[in-house]
TIMIBA-465988 format. One record per residue (C-alpha): x negated, y, z negated. Coordinates in steps of 0.05 Angstrom, whole numbers, padded with zeros to 5 digits, always signed. Each point is the difference from the previous one (the first is absolute). Layout:
! residues N
XYZ...
! end
This chain:
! residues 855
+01195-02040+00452-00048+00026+00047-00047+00056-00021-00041+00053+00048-00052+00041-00028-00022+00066+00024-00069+00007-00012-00023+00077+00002-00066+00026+00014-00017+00071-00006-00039+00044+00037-00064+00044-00011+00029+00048-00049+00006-00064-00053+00071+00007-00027+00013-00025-00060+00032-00056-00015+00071+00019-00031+00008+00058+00076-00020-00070+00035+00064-00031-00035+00039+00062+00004+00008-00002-00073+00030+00070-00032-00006+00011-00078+00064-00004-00025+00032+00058-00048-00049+00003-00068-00056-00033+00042+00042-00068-00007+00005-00047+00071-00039-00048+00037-00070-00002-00015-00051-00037+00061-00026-00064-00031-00063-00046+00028+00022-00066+00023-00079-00014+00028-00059+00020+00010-00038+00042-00051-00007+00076-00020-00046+00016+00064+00048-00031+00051+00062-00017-00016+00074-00026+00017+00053+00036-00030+00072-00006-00012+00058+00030-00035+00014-00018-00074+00077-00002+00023-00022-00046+00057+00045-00069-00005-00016-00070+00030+00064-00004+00028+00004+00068+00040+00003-00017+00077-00054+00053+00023-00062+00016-00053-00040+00050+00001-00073-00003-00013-00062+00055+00006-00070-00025+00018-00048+00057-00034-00072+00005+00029-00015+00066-00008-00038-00005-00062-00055-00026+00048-00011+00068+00032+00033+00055-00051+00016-00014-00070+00009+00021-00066-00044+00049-00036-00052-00052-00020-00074+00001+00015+00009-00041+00068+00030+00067+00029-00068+00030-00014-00035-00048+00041+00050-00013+00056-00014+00078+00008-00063-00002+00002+00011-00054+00059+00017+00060+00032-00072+00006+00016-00006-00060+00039+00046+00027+00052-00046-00010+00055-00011-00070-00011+00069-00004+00000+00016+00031+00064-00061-00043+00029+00037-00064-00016+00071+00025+00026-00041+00011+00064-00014-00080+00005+00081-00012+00001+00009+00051+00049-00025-00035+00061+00033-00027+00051-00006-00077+00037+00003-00024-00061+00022-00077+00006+00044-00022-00041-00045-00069-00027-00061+00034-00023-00041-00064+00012+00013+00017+00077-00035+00064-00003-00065+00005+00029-00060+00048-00004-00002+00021+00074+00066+00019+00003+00031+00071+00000+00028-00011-00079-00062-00050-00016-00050+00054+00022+00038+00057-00029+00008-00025-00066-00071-00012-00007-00017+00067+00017+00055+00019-00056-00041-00038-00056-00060+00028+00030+00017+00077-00004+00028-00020-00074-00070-00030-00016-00026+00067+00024+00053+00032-00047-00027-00023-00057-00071+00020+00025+00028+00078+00004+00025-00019-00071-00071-00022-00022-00043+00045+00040+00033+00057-00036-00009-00029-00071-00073-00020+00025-00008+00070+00015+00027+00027-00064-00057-00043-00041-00060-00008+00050+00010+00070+00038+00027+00054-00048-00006-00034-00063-00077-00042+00003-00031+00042+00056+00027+00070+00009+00009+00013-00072-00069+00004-00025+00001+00058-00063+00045-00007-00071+00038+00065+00022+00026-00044+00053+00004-00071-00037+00033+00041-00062+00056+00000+00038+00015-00073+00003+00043-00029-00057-00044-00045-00041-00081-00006-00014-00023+00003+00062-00058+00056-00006-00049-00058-00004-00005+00002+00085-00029+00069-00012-00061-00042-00030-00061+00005+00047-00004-00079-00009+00069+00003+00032-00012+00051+00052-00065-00033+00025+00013-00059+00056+00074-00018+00014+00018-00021-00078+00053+00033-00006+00039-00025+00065-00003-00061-00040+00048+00030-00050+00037+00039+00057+00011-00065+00034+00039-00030-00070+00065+00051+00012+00020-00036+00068-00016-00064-00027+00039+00014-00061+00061+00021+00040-00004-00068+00042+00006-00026-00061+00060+00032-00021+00046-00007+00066-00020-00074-00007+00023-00011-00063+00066+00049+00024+00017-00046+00056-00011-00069-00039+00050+00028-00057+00049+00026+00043+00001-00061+00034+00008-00042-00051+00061+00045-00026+00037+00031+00059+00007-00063+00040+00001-00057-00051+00034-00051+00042+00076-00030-00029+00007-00066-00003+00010-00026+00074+00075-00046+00009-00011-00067+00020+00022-00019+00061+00063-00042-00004+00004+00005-00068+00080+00011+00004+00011-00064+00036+00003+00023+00066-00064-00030+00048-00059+00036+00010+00000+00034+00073-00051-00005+00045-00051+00065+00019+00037+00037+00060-00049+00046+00038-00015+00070-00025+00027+00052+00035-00019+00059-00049-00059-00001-00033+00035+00018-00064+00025-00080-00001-00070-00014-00018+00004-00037-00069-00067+00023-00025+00010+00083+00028+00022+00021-00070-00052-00053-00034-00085+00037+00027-00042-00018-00068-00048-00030+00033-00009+00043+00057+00000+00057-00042-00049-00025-00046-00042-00017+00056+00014+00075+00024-00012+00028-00056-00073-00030-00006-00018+00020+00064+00023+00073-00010-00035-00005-00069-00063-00027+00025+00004+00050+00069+00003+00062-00048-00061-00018-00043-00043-00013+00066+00027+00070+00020-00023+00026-00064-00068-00033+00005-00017+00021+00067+00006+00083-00008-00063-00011-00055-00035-00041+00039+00010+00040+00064-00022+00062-00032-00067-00033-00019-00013-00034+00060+00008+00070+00038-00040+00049-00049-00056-00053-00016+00002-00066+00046-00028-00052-00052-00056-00028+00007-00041-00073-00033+00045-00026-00053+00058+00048+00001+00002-00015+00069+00010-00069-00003+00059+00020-00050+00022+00054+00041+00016-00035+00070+00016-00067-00044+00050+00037-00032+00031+00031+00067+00008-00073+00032+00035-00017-00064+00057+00060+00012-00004-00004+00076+00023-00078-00008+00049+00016-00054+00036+00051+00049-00014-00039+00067+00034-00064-00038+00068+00051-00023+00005+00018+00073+00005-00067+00027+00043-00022-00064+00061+00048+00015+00022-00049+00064-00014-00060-00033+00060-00052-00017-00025-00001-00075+00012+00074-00010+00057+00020+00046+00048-00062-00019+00040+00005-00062-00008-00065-00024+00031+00003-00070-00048-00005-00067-00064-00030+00037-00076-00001-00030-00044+00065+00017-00046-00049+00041-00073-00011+00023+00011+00063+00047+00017+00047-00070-00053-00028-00037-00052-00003+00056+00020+00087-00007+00000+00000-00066-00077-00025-00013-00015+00039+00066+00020+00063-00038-00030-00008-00060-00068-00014+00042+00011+00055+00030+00015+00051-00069-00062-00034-00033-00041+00018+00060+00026+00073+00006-00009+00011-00083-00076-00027+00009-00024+00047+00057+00034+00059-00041-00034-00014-00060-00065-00021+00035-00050+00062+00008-00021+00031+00067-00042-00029+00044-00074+00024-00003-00003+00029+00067+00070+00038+00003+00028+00063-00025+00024+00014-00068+00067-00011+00007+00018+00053-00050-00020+00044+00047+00057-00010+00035+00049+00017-00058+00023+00086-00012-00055+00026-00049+00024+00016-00076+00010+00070-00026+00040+00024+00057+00046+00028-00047-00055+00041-00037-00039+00019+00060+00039-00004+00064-00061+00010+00047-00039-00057-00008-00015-00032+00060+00058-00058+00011+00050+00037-00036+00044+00018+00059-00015-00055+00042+00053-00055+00014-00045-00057-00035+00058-00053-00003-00017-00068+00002-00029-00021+00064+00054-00038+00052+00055+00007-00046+00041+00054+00044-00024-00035+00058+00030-00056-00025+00064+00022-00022+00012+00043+00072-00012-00066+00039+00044-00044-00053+00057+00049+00017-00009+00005+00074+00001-00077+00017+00056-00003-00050+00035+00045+00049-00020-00042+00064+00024-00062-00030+00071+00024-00026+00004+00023+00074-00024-00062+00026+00050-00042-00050+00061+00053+00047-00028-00015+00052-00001-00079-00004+00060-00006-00031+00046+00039+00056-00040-00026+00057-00038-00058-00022-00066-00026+00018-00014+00046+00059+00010+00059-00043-00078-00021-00030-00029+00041+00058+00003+00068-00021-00005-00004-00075-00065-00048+00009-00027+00039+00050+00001+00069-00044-00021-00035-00055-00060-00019+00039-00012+00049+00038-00006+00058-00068-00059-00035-00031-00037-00010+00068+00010+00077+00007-00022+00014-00066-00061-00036+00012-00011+00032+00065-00008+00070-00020-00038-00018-00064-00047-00054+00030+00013-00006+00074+00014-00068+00031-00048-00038+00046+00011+00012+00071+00044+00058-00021-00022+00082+00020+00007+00040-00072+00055+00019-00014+00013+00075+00011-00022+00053-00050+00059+00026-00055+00037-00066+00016+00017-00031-00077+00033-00052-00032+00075+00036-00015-00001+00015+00075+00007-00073+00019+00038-00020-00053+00066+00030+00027-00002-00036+00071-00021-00069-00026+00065+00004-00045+00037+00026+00061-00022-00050+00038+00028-00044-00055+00065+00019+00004+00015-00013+00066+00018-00065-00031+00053+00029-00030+00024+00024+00072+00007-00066+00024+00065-00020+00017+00033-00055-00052-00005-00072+00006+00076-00021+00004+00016-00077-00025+00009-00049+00064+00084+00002-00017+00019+00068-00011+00037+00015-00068+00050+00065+00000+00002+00037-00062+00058-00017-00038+00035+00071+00006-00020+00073+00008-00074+00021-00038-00018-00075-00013-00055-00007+00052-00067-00004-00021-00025+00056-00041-00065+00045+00028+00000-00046+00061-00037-00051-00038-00058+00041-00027+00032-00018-00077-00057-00029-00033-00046+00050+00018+00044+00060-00014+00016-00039-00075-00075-00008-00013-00017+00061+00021+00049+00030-00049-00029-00039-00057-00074+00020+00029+00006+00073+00004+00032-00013-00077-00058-00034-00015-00049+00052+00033+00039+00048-00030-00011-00024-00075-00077-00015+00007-00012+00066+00020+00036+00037-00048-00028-00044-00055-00064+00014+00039+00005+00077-00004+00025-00002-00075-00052-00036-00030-00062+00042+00035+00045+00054-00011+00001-00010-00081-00075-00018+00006-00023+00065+00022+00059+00042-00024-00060+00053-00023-00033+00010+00062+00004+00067+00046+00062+00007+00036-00031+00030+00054-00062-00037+00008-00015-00078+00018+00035-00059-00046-00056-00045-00043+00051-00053+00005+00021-00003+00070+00053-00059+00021+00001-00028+00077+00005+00051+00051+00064-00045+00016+00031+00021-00055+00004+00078+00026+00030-00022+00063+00055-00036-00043+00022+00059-00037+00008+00036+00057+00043-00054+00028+00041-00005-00054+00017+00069+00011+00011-00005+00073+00042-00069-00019+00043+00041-00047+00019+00058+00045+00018-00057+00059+00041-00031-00056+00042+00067-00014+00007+00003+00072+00020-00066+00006+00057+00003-00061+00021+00067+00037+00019-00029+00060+00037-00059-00039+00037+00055-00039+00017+00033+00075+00022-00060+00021+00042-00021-00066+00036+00065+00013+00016-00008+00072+00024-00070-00019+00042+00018-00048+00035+00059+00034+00011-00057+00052+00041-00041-00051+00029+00061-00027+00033+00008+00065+00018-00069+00005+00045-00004-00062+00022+00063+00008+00029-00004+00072+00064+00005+00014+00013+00016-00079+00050+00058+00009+00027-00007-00068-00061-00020-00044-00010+00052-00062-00059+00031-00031-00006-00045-00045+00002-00062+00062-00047+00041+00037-00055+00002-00060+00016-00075-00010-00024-00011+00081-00059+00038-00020-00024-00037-00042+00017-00068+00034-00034+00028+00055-00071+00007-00043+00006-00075-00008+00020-00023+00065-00066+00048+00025-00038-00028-00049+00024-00073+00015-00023+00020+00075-00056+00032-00009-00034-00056-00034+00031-00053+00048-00006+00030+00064-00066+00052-00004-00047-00027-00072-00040-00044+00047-00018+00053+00060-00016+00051-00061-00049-00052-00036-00028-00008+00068-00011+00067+00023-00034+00011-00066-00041-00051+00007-00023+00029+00076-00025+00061-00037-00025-00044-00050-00050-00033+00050-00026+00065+00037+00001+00024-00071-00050-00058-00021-00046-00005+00069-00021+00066-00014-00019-00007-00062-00035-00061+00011-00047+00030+00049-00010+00060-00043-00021-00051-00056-00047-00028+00052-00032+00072+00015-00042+00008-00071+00023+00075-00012+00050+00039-00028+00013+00082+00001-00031+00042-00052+00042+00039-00037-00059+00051+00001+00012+00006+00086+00002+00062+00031+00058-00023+00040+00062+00001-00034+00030-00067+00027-00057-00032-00034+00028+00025-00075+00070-00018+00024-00015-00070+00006-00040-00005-00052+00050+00036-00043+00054-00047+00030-00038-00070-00009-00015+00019-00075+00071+00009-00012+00023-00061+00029-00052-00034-00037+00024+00028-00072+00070-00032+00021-00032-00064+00023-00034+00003-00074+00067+00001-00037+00036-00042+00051-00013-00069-00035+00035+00034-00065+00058+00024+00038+00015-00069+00032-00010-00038-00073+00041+00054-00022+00067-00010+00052-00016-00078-00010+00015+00016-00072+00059+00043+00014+00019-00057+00063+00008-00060-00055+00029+00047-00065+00048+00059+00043+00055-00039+00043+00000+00064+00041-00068-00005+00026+00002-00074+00010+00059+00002+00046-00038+00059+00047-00065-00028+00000+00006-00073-00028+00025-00031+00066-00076+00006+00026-00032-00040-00060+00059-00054+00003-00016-00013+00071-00068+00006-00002-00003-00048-00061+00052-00052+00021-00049-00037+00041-00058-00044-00021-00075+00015-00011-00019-00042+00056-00055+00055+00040-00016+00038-00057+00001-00034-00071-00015+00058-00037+00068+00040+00016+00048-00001-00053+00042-00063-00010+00057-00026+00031+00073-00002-00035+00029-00038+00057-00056-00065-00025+00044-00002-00058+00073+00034+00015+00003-00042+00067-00017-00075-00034+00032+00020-00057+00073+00017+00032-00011-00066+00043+00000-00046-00061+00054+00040-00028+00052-00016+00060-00027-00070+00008+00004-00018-00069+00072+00018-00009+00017-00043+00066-00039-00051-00021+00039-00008-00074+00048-00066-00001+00063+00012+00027+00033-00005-00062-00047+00059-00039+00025+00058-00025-00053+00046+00034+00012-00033+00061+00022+00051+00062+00038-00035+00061-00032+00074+00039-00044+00049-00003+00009+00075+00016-00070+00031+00008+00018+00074-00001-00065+00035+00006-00002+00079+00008-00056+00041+00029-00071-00031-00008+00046-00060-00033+00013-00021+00063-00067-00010+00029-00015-00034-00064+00072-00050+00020-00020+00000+00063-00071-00031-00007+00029-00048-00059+00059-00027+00057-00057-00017+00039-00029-00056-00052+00058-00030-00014+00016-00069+00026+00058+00001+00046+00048-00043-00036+00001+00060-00053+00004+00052+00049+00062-00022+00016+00040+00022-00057-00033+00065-00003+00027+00058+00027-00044+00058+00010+00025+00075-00023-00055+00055+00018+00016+00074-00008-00049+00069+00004-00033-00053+00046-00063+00027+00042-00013-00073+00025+00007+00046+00079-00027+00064-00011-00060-00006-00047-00023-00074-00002+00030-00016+00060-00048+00053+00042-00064-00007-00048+00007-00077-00005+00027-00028+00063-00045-00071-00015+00046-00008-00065+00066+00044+00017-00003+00020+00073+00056-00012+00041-00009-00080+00015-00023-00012-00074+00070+00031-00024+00038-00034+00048-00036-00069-00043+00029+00024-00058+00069-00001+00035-00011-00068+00021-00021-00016-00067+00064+00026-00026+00049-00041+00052+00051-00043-00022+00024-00057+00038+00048+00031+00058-00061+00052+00010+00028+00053-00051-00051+00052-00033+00009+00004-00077-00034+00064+00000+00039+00071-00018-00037+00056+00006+00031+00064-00031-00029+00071+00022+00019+00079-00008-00006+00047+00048-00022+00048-00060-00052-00052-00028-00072+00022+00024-00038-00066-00017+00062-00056+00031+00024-00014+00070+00032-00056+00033-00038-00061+00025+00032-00021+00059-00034-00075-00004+00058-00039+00007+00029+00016-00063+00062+00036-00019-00016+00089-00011+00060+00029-00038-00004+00072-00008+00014+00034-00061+00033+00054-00003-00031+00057-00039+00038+00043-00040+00054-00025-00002+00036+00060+00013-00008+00075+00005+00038+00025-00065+00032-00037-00061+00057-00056+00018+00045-00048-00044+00000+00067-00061-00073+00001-00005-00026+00070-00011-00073-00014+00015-00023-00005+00068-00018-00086+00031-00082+00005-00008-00035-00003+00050-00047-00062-00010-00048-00004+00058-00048-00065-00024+00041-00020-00069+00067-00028-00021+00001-00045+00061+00041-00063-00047+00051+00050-00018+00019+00008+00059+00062-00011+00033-00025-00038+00059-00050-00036-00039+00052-00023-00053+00047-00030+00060-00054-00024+00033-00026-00044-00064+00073-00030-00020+00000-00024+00076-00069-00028-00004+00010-00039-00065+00054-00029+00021-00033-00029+00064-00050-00027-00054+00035-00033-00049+00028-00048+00069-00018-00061-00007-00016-00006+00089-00009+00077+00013+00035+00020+00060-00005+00064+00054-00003+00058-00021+00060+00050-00006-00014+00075+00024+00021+00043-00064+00014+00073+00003
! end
């Protein structure tokens, strides 16, 4: 007798096991009970304990969602605090975003539009971990080793550390040295984060042979989705390789705010110099040797589990060159013809005796808000110039290079002058010409899109190409301003808790960077364009809802009260369903306009060295300042808050299935431009469900596990994860598989943000994956008009609508009214239930012939 399985894989809100089955407890809390047939307590295959060999159609539930939300066990501690690494995480979505992607990686090159737009991608996340590090460098070197010079400050810091207050400390740069341990320490940490997770999220499954069930091994057809790649869901080596170069880029970023410092308040001179500028050719190399890495073969390829390599370790002992160097010239003494250098630092007894000369003077360490100002303004011309590229290609380079080199030639001008130049005018300063060179740059995003030589249409209504092909940038920038967003909060709260016992009204002994001000007041700027922004979603929810109101309600002469409060609150969901379909994109994208103004400004106000006193006679002045401390104190507790709902997202079902949609799709990809990001499930879920259906068609024909066909029934973010498993398969297994996808946003979502993997053409593979001799799809896609996360596909495949309820009022002597079930309850479903006895019955065929319409 012919068997079919239907192999179900849940969505982002990880169901358990026995609602996969549709398993109900019997009376007394007797009745079927889900059982694991494979796979282990992590990820696992489940079936029914009333399950027989000999039924026709099985039922089986794939459960992967103890990779990203599981029980209450320490793990949900630390997947919350993944949380954190949002940014990264957003970063490395950015890399899949692109578009002109090809669909054989080897045939990418680095002068085209996707070969020079990904390397700007690993670039900007390189830089992403400096923002990371420059903060934590400022934290130890800045606040902690330089600023905080008395024990009323260092009293503050958990553990002994009132031995910097020690005037053997406080002479020379000594303590930098122990400031400069913190970052270094931290490197240290994400390192041994990414090399664990590694090693436990994606643990590869055992691999089917090929041929192994008799049949002849096929030969390699030519990609046609970059997804077919065998070695997409297997990156340890490039990761590793990543990982070092990350590792090794931080500590050189580390290194080089203590070294600049003393190279600007007391150039070295005899022996220290030869350490000093010894030590800066070290960390230039180190950095100039990352640049040119992120386009080379060795670190964009995934190549499977390949050695670090000469280039790693050629970093590696560069780096630690480069750290010994740095440690000696802070622990070496001044040079005999220079200033003290501890002149340089606040005085002591501010506290005591607030008019000492230096007390209410900005004495921060010298070049580190310089620094951090310039860091966040190139990171702003480069996530323009990754738009830019990426919508119009190569000629799209003009604008953004041009205002990225025509700032610092400015900035040199009216501090230095330029040979054969007049000076430049009087009251002309930096933050004046910072906001046309960054205009300038984003004329590149004005440009208009490159379009592929054969023109694809979108596969229906609102599946073109989402923010006109700036998506990498606008995802980056996301997980930047996150980023910027945490490092000055943490920024604010630790200088905040160091001089918690100085004057309100008079100048800070612990001052963070000047950039740090301008980002509180952004945040609260960004906050009241975000209540603007969910206000005009919530005007047009209404208006779309009154629209479907009308709709169900026309020409209803005889519907009751009670049918007229049922179409009200259809109507919600059918909005809702629209809303996010139709208008979610152009929302994310008009934020993100405001977002960029929001963020030019800010940038050249970093750039202009000042800030309003709260003490100003003009009462704008206090406003802003009142403003920017605010945001600040929110910035402070915002790392909490997000650890916090990262709890809540993995333990509260509730929260996961508003917010957990963004995490699942940001986390479903690889590591492979920022290998610090949290890990991916789909290295394990995607391999893993692969062996799975190949194992059980590759039993004898005589087992009793053995399945003649294969429903793969995946719902939600289960179908991207089917989707990307069809696409490994060999063919001659793909043919008795019949693909079921349902709450599917394979269109609307990754569709739009990931044409190179999804887009119109790359769905339209799938299709053709999914053919049958006689050119018949087996692909059903089911979809609600009341379901706000699943549309139809339109690829070639077969849509069935469902319809949703199932009625207005109670039928066949039910009292209670059909529920409404928007993105659940799909296989209980009428359609879905007809549409599944048809299907299996194609599949248990020996030859399988055309298909039949049903319904």
């Amino acid at each position: 007798m012919e068997r079919v399985l239907e192999l179900r894989v849940h969505g982002v809100s990880n169901t358990p096991p026995d609602q996969l089955l549709g398993l109900r407890p019997g009376p007394g809390g007797d009745g079927a009970q889900p059982g694991l047939v494979a796979g282990g307590a992590v990820t696992g295959f489940y079936r029914a304990s009333t399950a027989g060999r000999d039924d026709p159609i099985t039922v089986e539930a794939y459960s992967w969602g103890q990779l990203t939300s599981g029980a209450r066990t320490r793990r949900d501690v630390e997947r919350a605090l993944w949380t954190l690494l949002l940014p990264f995480t957003l970063a490395n979505v950015a890399l899949y975003a692109r578009t002109g992607i090809p669909a054989d990686p080897d045939r990418e090159r680095w002068a085209s539009r996707s070969g020079i737009t990904a390397w700007l991608i690993r670039l900007f996340c390189l830089s992403l971990t400096g923002t990371l590090v420059i903060t934590a460098t400022g934290i130890g070197v800045d606040l902690i080793g330089w600023q905080c010079v008395g024990p009323d400050c260092l009293g503050h810091l958990p553990g002994p550390w009132e031995f910097l207050g020690n005037q053997w400390w406080r002479e020379d740069t000594r303590a930098l040295a122990v400031g400069l341990l913190l970052p270094l320490v931290l490197l240290a940490g994400l390192g041994l984060v990414a090399w664990r997770t590694y090693q436990y999220e994606a643990e590869m499954p055992a691999e089917p042979h090929p041929g192994e069930d008799g049949s002849p091994t096929e030969r390699p057809q030519p990609l046609e989705n970059p997804l077919q790649d065998p070695t997409f869901w297997n990156g340890e080596g490039q990761l590793r390789r990543a990982a070092v170069l990350h590792l090794c880029t931080g500590a050189v970023v580390a290194a080089a705010v203590p070294v600049a410092a003393v190279i600007i308040m007391d150039p070295p001179r005899g022996p220290r110099a030869a350490v000093a500028w010894a030590t800066v050719g070290v960390l230039t190399a180190v950095v100039a040797i990352a640049v040119v890495a992120l386009g080379r073969p060795w670190l964009t390829r995934r190549q499977g589990a390949t050695p670090l390599g000469r280039w790693s370790a050629a970093v590696a002992l560069l780096t630690g060159l480069g750290l010994a160097g740095t440690f000696t010239l802070l622990l070496l003494p001044d040079g005999p013809a220079g200033r003290p250098l501890s002149a340089y630092r606040p005085p002591t007894g501010c506290v005591a005796d607030p008019g000492i000369a230096g007390c209410r003077t900005d004495r921060s360490l010298p070049g580190y808000d310089t620094a951090v100002a310039w860091l966040a303004t190139y990171q702003l011309l480069l996530l323009v110039t990754i738009g830019a590229v990426n919508r119009s290609g190569r000629r799209a380079l003009f604008g953004p290079v041009a205002g990225s080199v025509l700032l610092p030639l400015g900035v040199a001008w009216t501090e230095r002058g330029l040979p054969g130049l007049p000076p430049a005018p009087q009251g002309l300063n930096t933050w004046m010409l910072a906001v046309p060179a960054i205009a300038v740059a984003l004329t590149g995003l004005l440009l208009p899109r490159t379009r592929p030589a054969v023109p694809v249409q979108p596969l229906a209504a609102y599946t073109d190409l989402a923010w006109g092909g700036r998506g990498p940038a606008l995802i980056a920038g996301f997980g930047w301003m996150t980023a910027i967003a945490y490092c000055a909060g943490l920024l604010y709260w630790v200088s905040d808790r160091l001089d918690s016992r100085a004057d309100p009204s008079g100048q800070s002994r612990v001052v963070p960077p000047l950039a740090v001000f301008w980002a509180g007041l952004a945040c609260v700027i960004g906050l009241v364009a975000l209540l603007a922004l969910l206000v005009r979603a919530g005007v047009l929810l209404q208006s779309l809802r009154r629209a479907e109101y009308a709709a169900l309600t026309a020409g209803g002469a005889g519907l009751s009260a009670h049918d007229l409060r049922r179409c009200r609150d259809v109507s919600t969901f059918r909005a809702l369903h629209r809303l996010v379909g139709e208008h979610a994109i152009r929302l994310v994208g008009c934020y993100a306009t405001v977002s960029v103004v929001l963020v030019t400004l800010c940038c050249a106000a970093a750039l202009s060295r000042s800030r309003p006193s709260p003490l100003a006679p003009s009462g704008w002045q206090a406003v802003i300042h009142w403003a920017a401390n605010q945001g600040d104190t929110m910035l402070g507790w915002l790392p909490v808050v997000m650890s916090a709902l990262g709890l809540l997202v993995y333990r509260t079902d509730t929260v996961r299935r508003s917010v957990g949609v963004i995490w699942d799709v940001g986390t479903f990809w690889p590591r492979a431009a920022h290998p610090l990001a949290p890990p991916s499930y789909a290295e394990r879920a995607v391999p893993e469900l692969q062996t799975r259906v190949a194992g059980l068609f590759a039993l004898p024909p005589h087992h009793p596990d053995r399945m003649d066909g294969v429903i793969l029934s995946g719902h939600s973010q289960g179908t991207v994860i089917c989707a990307a498993m069809l696409l490994q398969l060999p063919r001659r297994w793909r043919r008795r598989i019949w693909f079921f996808s349902y709450g599917c946003q394979l269109t609307r979502l990754y569709g739009r943000v990931f044409p190179a993997y999804f887009g119109p053409e790359r769905l339209r593979t799938l299709a053709r994956a999914l053919t049958w001799p006689g050119d018949h799809v087996t692909w059903t896609n089911f979809w609600r008009d009341t379901d706000p996360l699943g549309w139809q596909v339109s690829a070639g495949e077969r849509d069935v609508p469902v319809v949703d309820p199932e009625a207005l009022h109670p039928t066949g002597g039910e009292v209670a009214d059909p529920p409404i079930h928007n993105h659940s309850g799909y296989p209980e479903a009428t359609e879905f239930i007809r549409e599944r006895a048809v299907v299996a019955r194609l599949l248990r065929r020996a030859v399988p012939s055309p298909r039949q319409r049903v319904g």
